[in-house]
KENUGU-282531 format. One record per residue: x, y, z of N, C-alpha, C, CB in turn. Coordinates in steps of 0.05 Angstrom, whole numbers, plus 5000, padded with zeros to 4 digits. Glycine has a CB too. Example, Ala and Ser with C-alpha at 12.3 -4.5 7.8 and 13.67 -1.06 7.14 Angstrom:
BEGIN
526448865156524649105156526449345156522649115181525749555142527349795143525850015157528249885114
END
This chain:
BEGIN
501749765000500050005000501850255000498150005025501850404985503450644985501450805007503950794950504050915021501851095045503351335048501350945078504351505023506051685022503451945030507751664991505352185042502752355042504252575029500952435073502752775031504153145018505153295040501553395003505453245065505753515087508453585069506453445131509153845075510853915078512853915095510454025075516153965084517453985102518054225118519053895096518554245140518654495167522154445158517154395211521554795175523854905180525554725203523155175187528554905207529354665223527954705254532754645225528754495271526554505293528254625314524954215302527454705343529254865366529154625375528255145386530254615394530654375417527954315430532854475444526954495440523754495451522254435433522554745460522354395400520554335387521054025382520354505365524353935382525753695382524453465395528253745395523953625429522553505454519453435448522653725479519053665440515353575430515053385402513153905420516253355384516453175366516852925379518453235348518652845390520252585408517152525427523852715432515952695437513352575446510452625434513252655473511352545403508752515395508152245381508252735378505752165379506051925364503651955342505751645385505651915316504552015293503651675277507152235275500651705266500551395261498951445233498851175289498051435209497151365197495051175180498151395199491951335176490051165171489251185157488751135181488850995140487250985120484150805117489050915103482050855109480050755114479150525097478650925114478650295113477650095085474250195096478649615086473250085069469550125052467949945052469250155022465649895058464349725052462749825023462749655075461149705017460349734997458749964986459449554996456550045005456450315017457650525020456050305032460150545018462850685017462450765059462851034986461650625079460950705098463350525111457950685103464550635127467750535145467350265155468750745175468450065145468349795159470849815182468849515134473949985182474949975194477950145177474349735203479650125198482350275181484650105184483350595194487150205159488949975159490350275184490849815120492850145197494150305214497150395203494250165239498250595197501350605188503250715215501750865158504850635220506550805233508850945229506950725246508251205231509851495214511651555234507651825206512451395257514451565278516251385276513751625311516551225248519351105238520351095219519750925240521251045199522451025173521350805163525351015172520150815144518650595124521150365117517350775090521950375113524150075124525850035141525849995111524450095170525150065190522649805204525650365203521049725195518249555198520049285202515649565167520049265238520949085248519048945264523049155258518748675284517948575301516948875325520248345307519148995327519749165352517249375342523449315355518249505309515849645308513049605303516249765295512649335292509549255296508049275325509248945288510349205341509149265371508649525372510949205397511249735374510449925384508450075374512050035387508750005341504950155332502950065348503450045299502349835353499849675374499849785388499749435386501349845407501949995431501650325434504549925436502550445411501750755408498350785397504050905382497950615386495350685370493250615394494850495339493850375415491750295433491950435464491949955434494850565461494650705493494850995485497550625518498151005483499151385465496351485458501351375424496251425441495251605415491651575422496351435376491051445444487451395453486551255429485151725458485451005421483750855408481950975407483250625415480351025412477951195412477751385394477551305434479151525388480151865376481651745348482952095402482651545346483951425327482251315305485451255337481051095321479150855305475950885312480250515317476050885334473350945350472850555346470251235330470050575343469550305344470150075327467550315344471750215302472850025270473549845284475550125246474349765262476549465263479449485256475549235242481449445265484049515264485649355243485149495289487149385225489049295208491549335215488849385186493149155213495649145217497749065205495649085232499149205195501448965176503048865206504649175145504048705191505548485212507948345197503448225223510148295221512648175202511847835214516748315213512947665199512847305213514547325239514547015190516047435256518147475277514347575300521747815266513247795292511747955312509347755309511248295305508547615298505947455292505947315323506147205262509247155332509246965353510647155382511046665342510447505373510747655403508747705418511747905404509847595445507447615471506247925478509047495505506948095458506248355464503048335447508748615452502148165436499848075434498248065451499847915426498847935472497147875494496548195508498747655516497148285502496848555515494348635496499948775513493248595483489648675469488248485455489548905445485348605469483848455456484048335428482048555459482848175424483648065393481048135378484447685390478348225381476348245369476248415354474648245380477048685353477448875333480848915316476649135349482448615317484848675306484948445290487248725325485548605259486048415249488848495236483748315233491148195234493748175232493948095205495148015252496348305194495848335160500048115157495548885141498747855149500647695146501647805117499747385150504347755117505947785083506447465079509647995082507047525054508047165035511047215046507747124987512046975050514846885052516347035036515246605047519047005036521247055019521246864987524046975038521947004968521846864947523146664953522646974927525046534962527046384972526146224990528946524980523546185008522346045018521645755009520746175022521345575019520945285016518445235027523145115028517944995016515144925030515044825053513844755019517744765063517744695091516544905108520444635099519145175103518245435111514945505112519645615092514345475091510545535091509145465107508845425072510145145102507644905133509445005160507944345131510545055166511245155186510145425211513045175175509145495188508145845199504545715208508246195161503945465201501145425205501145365235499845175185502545395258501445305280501145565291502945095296502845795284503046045293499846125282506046225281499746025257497146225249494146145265496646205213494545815273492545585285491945745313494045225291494545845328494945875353492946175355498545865362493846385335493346625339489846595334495346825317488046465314485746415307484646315328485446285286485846145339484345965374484246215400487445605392486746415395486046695419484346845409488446915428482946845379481447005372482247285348480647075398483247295335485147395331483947345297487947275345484247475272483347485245485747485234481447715236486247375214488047375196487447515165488647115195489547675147489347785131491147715103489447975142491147635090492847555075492647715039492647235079495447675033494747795011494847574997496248025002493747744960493147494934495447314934493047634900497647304945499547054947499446814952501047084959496646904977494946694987494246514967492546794999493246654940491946454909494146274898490846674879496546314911499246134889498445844907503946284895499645614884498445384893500845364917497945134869502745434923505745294950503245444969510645514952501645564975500345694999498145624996500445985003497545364987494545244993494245225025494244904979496645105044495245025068493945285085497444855086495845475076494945685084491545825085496545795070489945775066487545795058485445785080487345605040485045685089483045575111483545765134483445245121486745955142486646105156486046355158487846075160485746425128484646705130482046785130485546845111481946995143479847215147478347355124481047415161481047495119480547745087482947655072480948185093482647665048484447695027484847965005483647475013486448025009487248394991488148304970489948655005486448344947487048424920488748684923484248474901490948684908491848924896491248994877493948954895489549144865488749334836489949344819488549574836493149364825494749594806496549364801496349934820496949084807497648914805496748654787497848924822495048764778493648504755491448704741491748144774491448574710489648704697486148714699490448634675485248824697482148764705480248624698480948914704481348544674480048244667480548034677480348154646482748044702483447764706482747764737486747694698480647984738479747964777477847774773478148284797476047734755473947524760475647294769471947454733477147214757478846934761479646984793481946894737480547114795481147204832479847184843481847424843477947334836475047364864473547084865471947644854474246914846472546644842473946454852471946564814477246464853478946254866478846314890481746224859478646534905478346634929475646464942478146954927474046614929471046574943469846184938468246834921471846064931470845784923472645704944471045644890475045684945476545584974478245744993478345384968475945945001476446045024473646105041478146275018473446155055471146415072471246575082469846405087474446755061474747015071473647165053477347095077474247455072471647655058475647865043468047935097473647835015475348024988474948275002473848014950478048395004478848685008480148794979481048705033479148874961479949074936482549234942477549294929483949254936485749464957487549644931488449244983489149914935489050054919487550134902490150034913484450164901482250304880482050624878479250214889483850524861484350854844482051004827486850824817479550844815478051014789474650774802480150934741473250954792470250884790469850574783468751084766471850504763471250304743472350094757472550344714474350174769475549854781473149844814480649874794472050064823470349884845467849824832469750034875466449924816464249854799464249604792464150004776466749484776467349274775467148994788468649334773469349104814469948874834466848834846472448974859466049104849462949084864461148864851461249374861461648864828460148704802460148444813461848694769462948354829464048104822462948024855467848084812461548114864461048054897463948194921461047634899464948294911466848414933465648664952469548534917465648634976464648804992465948995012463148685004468748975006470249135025472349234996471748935056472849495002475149664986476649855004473949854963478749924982480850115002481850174988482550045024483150464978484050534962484550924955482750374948485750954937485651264942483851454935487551354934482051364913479051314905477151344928478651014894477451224945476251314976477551494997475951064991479851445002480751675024483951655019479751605061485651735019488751875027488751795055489152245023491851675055491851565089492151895104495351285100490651925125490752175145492352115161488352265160494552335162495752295196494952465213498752325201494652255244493652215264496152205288491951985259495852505297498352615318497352655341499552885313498252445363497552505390499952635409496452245403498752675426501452785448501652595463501153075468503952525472504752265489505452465514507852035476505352245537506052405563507952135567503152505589510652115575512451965583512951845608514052075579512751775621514651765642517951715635513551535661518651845657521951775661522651525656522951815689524751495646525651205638527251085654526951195615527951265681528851105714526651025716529851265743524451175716522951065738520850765723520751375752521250745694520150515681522050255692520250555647525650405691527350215694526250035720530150335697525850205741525250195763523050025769524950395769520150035749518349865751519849605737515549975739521049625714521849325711522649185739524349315691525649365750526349135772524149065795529049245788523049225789521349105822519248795808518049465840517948935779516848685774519248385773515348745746521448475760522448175758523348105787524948125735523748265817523648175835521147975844524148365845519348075831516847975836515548075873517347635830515648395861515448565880511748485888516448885867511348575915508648515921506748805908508548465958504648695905502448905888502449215903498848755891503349235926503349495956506349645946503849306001508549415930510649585932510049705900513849425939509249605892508649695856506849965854506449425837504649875874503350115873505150375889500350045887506950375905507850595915509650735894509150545939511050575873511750665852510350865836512050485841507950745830505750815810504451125826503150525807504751155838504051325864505951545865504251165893508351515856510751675859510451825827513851455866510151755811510051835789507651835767511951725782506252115771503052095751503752035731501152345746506752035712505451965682506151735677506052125658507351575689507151265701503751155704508651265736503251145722500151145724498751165703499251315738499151485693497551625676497151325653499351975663499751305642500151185623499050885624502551235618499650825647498450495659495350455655498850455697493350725664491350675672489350695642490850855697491350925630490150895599489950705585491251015582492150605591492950315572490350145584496850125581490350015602488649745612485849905608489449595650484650165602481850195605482150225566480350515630484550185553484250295520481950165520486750215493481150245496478449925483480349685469475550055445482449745462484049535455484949225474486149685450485349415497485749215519481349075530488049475553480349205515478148945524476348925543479148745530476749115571475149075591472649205587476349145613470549115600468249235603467349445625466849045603468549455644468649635661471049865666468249495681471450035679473650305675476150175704471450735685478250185699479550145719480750455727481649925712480250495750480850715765482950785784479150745774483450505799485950355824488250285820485550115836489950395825492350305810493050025819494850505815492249915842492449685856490349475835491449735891488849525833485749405807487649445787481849635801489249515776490649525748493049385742491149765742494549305769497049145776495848925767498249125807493348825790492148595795491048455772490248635814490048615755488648535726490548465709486948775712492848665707495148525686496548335694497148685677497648345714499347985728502248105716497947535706503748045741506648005738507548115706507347645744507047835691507547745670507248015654505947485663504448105648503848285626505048575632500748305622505048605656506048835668509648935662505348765701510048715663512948745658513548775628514548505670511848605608512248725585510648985570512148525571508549075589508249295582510749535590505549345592510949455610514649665620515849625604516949605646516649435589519549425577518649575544521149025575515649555542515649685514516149945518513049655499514550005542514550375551516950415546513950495584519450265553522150395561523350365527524350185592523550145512524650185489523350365470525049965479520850425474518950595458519950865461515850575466519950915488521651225502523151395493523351205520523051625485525051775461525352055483523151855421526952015505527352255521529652475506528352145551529252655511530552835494531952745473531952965507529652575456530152465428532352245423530852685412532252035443534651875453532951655422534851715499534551525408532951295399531351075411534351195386530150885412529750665419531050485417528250605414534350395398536250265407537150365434538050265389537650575433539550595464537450475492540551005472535150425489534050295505534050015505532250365504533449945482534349675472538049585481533749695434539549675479542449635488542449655513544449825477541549775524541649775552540249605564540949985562538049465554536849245564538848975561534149215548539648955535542148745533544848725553543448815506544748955563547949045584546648895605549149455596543749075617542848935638542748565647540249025636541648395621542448145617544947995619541748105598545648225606548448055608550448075633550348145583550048335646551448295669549748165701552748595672547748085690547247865705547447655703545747835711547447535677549747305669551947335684550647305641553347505673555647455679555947425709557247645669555647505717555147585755553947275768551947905762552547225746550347025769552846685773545846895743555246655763556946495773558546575800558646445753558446805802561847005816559747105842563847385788557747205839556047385857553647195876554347625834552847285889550547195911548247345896550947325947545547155894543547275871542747465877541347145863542947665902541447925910543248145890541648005950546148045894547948295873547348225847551648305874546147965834546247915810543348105800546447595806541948185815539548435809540948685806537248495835543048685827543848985830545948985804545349075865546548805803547948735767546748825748548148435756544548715744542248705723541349045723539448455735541349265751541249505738542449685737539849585741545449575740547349705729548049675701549349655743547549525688547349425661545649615648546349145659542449675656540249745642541450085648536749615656541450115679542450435682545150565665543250465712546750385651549250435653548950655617551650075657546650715601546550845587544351085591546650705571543851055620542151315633542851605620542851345666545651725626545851945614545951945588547452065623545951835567545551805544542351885547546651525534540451785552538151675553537351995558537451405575538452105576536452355607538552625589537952265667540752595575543052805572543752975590542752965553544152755616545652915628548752735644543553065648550252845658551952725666550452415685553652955681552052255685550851995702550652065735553051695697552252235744551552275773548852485773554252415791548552625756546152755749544152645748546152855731544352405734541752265722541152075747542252085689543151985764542851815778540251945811546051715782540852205807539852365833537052315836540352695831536352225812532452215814532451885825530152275773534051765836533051445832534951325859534251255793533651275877534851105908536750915899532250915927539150855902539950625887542850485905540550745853542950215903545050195920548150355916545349915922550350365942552550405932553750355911553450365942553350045911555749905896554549965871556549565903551750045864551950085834551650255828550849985818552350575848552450785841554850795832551650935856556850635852560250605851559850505822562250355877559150345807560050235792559850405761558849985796557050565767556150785742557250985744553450875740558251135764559351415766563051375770557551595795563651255787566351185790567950945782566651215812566050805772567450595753569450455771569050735726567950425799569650185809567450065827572750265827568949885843567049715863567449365849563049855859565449195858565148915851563648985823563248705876561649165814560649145795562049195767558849275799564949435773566049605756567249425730568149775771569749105740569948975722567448855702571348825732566248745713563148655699561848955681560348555730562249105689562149325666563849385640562449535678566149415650568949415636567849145610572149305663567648955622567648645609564448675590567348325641562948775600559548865576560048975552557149135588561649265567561949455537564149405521562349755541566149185533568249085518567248955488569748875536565248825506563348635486562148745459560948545503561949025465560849135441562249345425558449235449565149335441565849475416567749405401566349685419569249055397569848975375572448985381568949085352573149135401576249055408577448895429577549255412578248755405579648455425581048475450581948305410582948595445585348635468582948765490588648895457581848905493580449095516578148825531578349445497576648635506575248425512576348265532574848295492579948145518581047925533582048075562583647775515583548235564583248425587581548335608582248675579578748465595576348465617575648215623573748605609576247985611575947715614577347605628576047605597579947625626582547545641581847615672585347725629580847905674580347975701578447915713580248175706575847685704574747665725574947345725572247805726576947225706578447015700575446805685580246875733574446905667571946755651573646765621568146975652571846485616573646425589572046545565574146075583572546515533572646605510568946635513574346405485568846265522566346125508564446245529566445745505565246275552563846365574561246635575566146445591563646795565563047065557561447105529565747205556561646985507560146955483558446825492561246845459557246595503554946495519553946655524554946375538554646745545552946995562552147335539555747105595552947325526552147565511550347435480555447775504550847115476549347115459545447075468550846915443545847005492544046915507542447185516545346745530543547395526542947725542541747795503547447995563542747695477542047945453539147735439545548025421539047455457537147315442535047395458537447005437535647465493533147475512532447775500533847445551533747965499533148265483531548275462535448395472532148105443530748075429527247985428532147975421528147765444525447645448523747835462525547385464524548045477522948155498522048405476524848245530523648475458522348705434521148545419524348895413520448315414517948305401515648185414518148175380516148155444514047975461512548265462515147795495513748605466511748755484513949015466511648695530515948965454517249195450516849185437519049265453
END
């Protein structure tokens, strides 16, 4: 779908305008039609990234801006939601975080280079997602015979317009509608003639520029601090009691703010308003709670920090609890774990690290370890960032000193960039 628009480009921006950009979340809609030309629902784009930047990480964070950020309501209102989706985000637990009744997940065809193994393979992911409730969308690739098994799982199927000549939709709309019982989405309808047409042929849903130009859709985000998210992570993976979570949530309104929006979105599903921040712990569980934090924090663009540097800092955190959790007693292997996540704070806040550290209670040894670069934590630091920047001699060094071997240390960091990973597409 081309979802190019006309704004213009602005002048350059001040810092204060820098700041208000960095907390906006800009998303893109375009409307699919029923036949009636009356809104069956909208596909969703997300404009607060670079069009080939459409990763696992960013399918979440659109879900996540469009159903908390940006208010569902004001966005979609009651539609039905579209979503492109990569095969990586299809099987992230950041799913579980919304209802499935108004979302439907816009699957792509494999790589040309795909096998049929590859194909039957993706059917338990698609089995699994249809049993939580969940619609599937597929495009005309769906009609090639290697993606027969596929068939039976979809929802809608998108014709592209501008992709086959118009004499040859009857043949489409007829292979479709004989083995499937998904409902034909027309998609790109540029002129009178091609929906007149399709309409001809029994198709009841369109989308195209013929009907509307995708609109962007700019909300204002309110943040919280990315200590104080850090902060809700550790207490959840302490598996802090619901009294200490809420004193958190208590300490900081746009924490809350942001919590209480999220679990009452219409996305998230409930039928009643949650108001308690204690009623809002309790409803999400451990589990969901913690990956709604970790999206907040990689999503986070504080004075326009990217969302890698959140993402890297989540990897440090992993890994120097790896590393730690042979050498250390498991209470320091936490205080490990947020010296790792803290240890790109001033990057994150732009300010010096004893600066950044002033808003957040935190033990000695890992204040020692972020600001003065010594203590029990300091080598296990030394030994993280060694890790990432490709120089050997400084690596074997930091290795030698806490006497861990080659394989030890590549373990532990391949393990800290697979759990990172997994956690940006479970909720990030």
């Amino acid at each position: 779908m081309d979802t190019s628009d006309t704004n213009a480009s602005s002048p350059a921006a001040s810092p204060a305008t820098d700041r208000d950009e960095a907390n906006m979340a800009s998303i893109a809609r375009q409307a699919i039609v029923d036949e009636k030309r009356d809104v069956y629902g909208y596909e969703l784009f997300d404009r607060s990234v670079a069009h080939n930047a459409h990763t696992a990480a960013s399918d979440a964070a659109l879900l996540f801006n469009a159903l908390s950020y940006a208010g569902a309501e004001a966005l979609v209102g009651k539609k039905t939601v579209f979503i492109n989706c990569t095969h990586d985000s299809l099987s992230g637990g950041h799913l579980e975080l919304i209802h499935p009744d108004r979302v439907v997940l816009e699957v792509p065809a494999l790589p040309a280079e795909a096998t049929q193994e590859n194909i039957e393979a993706c059917l338990s992911t698609f089995a699994a997602l249809r049993q939580r409730g969940f619609r599937l969308a597929f495009d005309q690739n769906l009609l090639r015979r290697n993606y027969a098994s596929w068939l039976p799982m979809a929802s809608f199927v998108k014709l592209d317009m501008q992709s086959f000549a118009i004499e040859h939709a009857e043949k489409l709309v007829k292979f479709a509608q004989t083995y499937t019982r998904a409902q034909i989405v027309a998609e790109k309808v540029e002129t009178a003639e091609q929906f007149e047409h399709m309409l001809g042929l029994g198709v009841k849903l369109f989308q195209g520029y013929w009907f509307a130009q995708p609109q962007l859709v700019q909300a204002r985000t309110i943040r919280p601090t990315q200590t104080t998210i850090i902060q809700l992570i550790n207490l959840v993976r302490q598996q802090a009691s619901t009294e200490e979570i809420e004193e958190l949530l208590k300490k900081d309104p746009t924490l809350s703010f942001n919590l209480l929006r999220f679990i009452n979105s219409s996305g998230f599903g409930l039928s009643c308003e949650i108001t308690s921040f204690r009623h809002a712990v309790m409803i999400l569980g451990l589990k969901k709670l913690f990956r709604w934090a970790a999206l907040l924090l990689t999503t986070s663009r504080a004075g326009g920090t990217p969302p890698a540097v959140g993402q890297t800092a989540v990897v440090r955190g992993r890994l120097m609890e790896l590393l730690t959790a042979e050498l250390l007693p498991p209470e320091e292997c936490d205080h490990a774990f947020v010296v790792g996540v803290f240890s790109l704070l001033d990057v994150m806040l732009s300010q010096p690290m004893a600066k950044a550290l002033e808003s957040v209670a935190l033990p000695q040894s890992v204040v020692d370890a972020l600001v003065h670069n010594q203590g029990v934590f300091a080598p296990f630091l030394d030994l993280t960032r060694a890790c990432e920047s490709g120089d050997e001699a400084a690596f074997a060094r930091a290795a030698n000193a806490l006497q861990l071997s080659n394989h030890q240390v590549n373990w532990a960091h391949l393990q800290a960039l697979s759990w990172a990973d997994n956690l940006a597409s479970e909720v990030i």
